[in-house]
C-alpha positions in Angstrom: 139.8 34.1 14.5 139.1 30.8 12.8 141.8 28.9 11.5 142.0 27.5 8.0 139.3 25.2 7.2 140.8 22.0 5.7 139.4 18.4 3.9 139.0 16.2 7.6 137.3 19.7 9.0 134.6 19.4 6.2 134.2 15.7 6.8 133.7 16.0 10.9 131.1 18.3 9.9 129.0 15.7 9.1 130.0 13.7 11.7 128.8 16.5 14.8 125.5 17.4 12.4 127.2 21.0 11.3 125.5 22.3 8.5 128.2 23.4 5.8 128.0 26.5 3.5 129.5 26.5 0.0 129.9 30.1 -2.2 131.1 29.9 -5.8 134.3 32.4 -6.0 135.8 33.8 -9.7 137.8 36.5 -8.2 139.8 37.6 -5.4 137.9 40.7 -4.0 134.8 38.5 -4.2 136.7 35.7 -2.2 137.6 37.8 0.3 134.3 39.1 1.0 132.8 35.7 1.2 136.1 34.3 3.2 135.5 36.8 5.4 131.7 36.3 6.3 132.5 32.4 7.0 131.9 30.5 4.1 133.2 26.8 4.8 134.2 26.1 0.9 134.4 28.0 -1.8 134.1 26.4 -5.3 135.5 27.9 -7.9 133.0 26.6 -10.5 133.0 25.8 -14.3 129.8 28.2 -13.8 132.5 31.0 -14.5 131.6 30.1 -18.2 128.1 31.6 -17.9 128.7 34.0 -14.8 132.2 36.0 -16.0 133.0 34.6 -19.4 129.4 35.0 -20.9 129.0 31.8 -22.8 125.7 30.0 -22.4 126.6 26.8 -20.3 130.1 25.7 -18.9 130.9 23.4 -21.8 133.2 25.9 -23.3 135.3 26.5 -20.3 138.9 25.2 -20.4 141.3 23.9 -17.7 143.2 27.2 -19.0 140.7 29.1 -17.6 139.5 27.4 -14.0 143.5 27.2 -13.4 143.3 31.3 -14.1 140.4 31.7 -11.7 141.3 29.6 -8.9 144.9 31.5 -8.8 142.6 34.8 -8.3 140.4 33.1 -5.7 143.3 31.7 -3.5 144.9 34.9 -3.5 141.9 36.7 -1.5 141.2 33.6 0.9 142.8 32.7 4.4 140.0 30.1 5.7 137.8 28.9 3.8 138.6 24.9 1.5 139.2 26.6 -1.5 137.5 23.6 -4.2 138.7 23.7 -8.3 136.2 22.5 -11.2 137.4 20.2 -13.6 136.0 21.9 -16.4 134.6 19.5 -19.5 137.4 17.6 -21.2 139.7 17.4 -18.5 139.4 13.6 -17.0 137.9 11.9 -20.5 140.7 9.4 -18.6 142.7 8.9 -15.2 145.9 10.4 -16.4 143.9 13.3 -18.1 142.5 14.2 -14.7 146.1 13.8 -13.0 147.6 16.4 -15.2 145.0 18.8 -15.0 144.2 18.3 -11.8 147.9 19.0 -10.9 147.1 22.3 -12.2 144.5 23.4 -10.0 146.0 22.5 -7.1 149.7 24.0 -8.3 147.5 27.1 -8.9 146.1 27.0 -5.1 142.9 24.4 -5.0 143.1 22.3 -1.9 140.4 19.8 -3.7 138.9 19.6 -6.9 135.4 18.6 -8.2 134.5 15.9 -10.9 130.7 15.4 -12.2 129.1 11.8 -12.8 129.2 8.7 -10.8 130.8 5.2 -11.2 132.0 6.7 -15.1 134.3 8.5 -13.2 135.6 6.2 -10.4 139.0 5.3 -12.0 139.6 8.7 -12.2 138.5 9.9 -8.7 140.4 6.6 -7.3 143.5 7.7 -9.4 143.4 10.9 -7.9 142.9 10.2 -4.1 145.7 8.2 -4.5 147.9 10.6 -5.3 146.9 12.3 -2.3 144.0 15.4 -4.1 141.2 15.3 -2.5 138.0 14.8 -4.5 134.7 16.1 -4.2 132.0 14.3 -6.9 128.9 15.6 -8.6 125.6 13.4 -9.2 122.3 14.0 -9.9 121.9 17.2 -12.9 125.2 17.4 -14.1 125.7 20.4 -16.2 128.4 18.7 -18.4 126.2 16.8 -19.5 123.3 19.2 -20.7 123.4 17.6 -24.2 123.2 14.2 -23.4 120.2 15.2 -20.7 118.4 17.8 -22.7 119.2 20.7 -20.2 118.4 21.5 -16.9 116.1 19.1 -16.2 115.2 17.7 -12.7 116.6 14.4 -12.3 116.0 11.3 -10.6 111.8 11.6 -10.6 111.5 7.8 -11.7 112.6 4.9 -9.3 114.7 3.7 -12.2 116.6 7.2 -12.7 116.5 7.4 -8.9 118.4 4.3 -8.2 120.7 4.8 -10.6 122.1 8.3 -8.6 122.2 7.1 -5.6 124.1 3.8 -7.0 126.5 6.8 -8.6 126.8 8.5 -5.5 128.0 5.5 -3.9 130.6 4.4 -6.4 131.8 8.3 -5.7 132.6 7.6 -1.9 133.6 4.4 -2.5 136.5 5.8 -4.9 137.7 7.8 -2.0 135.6 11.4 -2.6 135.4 13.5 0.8 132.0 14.6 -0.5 129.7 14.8 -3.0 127.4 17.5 -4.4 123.5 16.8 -5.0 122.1 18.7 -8.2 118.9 19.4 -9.5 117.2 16.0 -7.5 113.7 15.8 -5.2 114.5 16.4 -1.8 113.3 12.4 -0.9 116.3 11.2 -3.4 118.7 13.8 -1.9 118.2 12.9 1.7 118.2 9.2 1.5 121.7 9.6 -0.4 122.5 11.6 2.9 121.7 9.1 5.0 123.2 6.5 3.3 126.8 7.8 2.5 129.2 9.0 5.3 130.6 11.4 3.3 129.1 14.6 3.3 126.3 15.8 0.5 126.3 19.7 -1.0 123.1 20.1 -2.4 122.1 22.4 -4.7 118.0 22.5 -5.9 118.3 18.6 -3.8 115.8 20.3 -1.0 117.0 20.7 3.1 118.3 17.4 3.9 122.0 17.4 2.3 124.6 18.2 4.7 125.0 21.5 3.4 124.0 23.8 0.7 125.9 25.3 -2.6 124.5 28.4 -4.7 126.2 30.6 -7.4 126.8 33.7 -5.3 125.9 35.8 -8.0 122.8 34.1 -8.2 122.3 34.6 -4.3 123.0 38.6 -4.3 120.6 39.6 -7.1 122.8 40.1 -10.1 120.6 38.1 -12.2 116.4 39.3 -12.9 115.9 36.0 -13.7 117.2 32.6 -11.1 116.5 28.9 -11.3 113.4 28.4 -9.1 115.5 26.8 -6.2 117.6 30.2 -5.5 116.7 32.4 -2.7 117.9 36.1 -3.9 119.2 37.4 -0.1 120.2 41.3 -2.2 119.4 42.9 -5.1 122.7 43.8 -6.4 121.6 44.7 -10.0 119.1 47.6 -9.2 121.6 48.8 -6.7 124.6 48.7 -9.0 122.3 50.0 -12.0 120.8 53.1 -10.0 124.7 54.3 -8.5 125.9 54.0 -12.3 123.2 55.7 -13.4 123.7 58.1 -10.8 127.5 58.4 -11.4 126.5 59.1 -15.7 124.1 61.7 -14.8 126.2 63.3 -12.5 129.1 63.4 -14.7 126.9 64.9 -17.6 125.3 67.6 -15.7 128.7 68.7 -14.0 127.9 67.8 -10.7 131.2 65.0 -10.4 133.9 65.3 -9.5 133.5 68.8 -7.1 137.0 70.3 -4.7 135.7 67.3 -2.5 136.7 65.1 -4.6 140.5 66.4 -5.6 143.6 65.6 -4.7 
């Protein structure tokens, strides 16, 4: 049995060319599942906003609520680097990202993640020094849908393109253990690879990050509709749609529950 992953372990990763594999997690049962297949890290994302609370994108989605999430998560995990979201609002400043970072981790994160690049470096420096490991966020950052104008590529022109891999390195050089890679061409993500020693979690950056992140719901099929970058490895929806619909008719026409089925 593996022991329990920990911040250096993800870091010599990199170092002996081991790809790592990063789940997002919103709940215990669904932690334990993915704990227990060998996930590396999982992130408890801000994406709970549009996956379990139903809003439209994370910006709604309060410290309150990651804190809530991340308790749930740690509960069903053993191995895997459990990683908390610093939700929108939360670091505007070095002692807002302290507190509420403080929260995450008293609440069973081993590492929290911040978006943006050298904007946040006080922040990420502030935090390393207080011994929380920090894992940064460059490229599409979904915090900042309004300011970008959604969920839009970025980093196509050599200007916008210089300016995240200058990010990326004002993230390791604040002390970050690694760094995810969003919504970036795969040329842009892999020279930021080969160029930081930290490790690089891509996500839509193409296969030459040091590992790869999805939205496991995204991954199992719960959605009809996934960002073009997603590879669907189930089809949980139909399957969960046809046993409920199974379960209602059943119910209706008498058939559930029979003497099998009693106590």
């Amino acid at each position: 049995m593996r022991g329990k992953i920990t911040v250096p372990d993800i870091i010599d990763m990199k170092k002996s060319g081991k790809k790592i594999t990063v789940l997002t997690a919103y709940d215990s049962l669904f932690a334990n599942i993915l704990d227990g297949a060998g996930i590396h890290i999982l992130l408890v994302g801000d994406s709970l906003g549009n996956v379990v609370l139903g809003y439209e994108n994370p910006i709604p989605v309060t410290i309150k609520d990651v804190t809530h999430h991340v308790r749930a998560v740690s509960r069903g995990v053993k191995s895997a680097l459990i990683v908390g979201d610093m939700p929108f609002g939360s670091y505007f400043t070095p002692e807002d990202a302290l507190r509420n970072a403080g929260k995450l981790i008293q609440a069973g994160a081993e590492a929290v993640k911040l978006e943006r690049g050298t904007a946040v470096k006080d922040q990420i420096g502030a935090l390393t020094e207080m011994g929380i490991p920090v894992m940064g966020h460059v490229g599409l950052t979904p915090q900042s849908i309004h300011q970008i104008g959604g969920y839009r590529v970025q980093g196509r022109t050599p200007e916008t393109a210089k300016k995240i891999l200058s990010d990326a390195k004002a993230v390791e050089r604040a002390g970050a253990f690694a760094i995810v890679l969003e919504g970036m061409p795969s040329n842009l993500a892999g020279k930021i690879t080969d160029e930081l020693k930290i490790p690089t979690i891509g996500i839509g950056a193409g296969p030459h990050c040091d590992g790869q992140v999805l939205v496991t719901h995204d991954a199992l099929g719960f959605y009809e509709k996934t960002p073009k970058f997603v590879k669907k490895y189930a089809g949980l929806r139909e399957l969960i749609l046809s046993a409920v619909k199974t379960y209602k008719k059943e119910v209706e026409e008498g058939r559930f529950p029979t003497e099998e089925y009693s106590y």
